[in-house]
N, C-alpha and C positions, 0 to 999 in steps of 0.2 A: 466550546469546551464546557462540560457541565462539572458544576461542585456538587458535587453528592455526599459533603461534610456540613451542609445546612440542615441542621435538623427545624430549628425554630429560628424565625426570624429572631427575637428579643436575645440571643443566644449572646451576641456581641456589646451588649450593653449592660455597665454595670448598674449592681440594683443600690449600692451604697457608695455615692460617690465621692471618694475620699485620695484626691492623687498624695501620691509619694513625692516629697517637694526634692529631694536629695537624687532619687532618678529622673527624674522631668528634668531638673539642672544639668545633669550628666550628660540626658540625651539633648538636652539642644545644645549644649557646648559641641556637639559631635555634628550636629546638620548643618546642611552645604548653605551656600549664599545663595537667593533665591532666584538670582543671577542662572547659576549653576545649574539649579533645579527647572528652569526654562531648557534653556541648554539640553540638558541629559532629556529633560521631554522630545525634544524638539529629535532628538536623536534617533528616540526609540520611534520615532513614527517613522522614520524611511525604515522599516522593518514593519512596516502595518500593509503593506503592497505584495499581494502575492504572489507577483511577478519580477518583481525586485528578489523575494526572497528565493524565487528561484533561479532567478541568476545566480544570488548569493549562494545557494546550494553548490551548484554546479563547479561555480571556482573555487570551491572549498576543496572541491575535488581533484583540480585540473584550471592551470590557467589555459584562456580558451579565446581565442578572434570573435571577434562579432558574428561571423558568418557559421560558426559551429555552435554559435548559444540559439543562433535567429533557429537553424536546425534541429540541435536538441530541444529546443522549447515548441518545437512547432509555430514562430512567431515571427512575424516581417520585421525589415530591419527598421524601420522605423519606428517601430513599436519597440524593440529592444535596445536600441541607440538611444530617445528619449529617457530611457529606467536607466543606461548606463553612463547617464549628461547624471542625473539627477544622484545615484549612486558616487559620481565621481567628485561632484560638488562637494559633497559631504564628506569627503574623505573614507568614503568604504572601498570603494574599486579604483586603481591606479591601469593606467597601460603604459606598454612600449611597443616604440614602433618598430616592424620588421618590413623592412621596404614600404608599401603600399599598407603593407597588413598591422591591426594594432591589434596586441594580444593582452586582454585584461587579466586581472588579479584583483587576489584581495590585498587589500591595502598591509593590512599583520595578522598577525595570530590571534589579533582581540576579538574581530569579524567573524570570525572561523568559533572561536567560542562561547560569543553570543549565541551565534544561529544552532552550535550545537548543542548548547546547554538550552536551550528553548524547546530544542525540538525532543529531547529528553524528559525534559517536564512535562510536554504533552504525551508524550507516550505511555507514561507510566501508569 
């Protein structure tokens, strides 16, 4: 993805440096505990897999068995079973079992608008 709002490198740096002591305080009274801020990293990178994210696509759509993702993704099942271990650890994709068969989902509504509010930004 290209930013084509860089005109000049120097563009983001101030020429006179003088912070504002009364919004500096405001904003860190507002930022997470760095705890946290690990965390939410840690988060965003099971969304850095292109593969994952198109699993994630997919049951945004339609909750779906492993055997119709290995299909729709054109991918073996152990290649999609590994992204749906690793998706499920994290709490993005949940299943239930239907006899033999287990049918994934997305975990809530949050997953669903991550991935579609990302994919929004990029489109624009």
């Amino acid at each position: 993805m290209k930013n084509n709002n860089l005109e000049n490198e120097n563009d983001d740096v101030c020429e006179v440096f003088d912070s504002h002591d009364e919004v500096v305080a405001r904003v860190k009274e507002s930022m997470l505990l760095e705890e946290e801020y690990t965390d939410l990293s840690e988060f965003f990178k099971i969304f850095g897999n292109p593969t994952r994210l198109k699993i994630i696509s997919l049951l945004s759509l339609e909750d779906l068995c492993v055997c119709d993702i290995c299909e729709s993704l054109d991918l073996n099942q152990t290649t999609v079973s590994n992204q749906l271990r690793i998706l499920r650890a994290n709490n993005i994709v949940k299943y239930q079992k239907e006899g033999k068969m287990a049918r994934y989902s997305l975990t809530d509504n949050h997953i669903e608008m991550i991935y579609k509010v990302g994919l929004e930004h990029i489109l624009e």
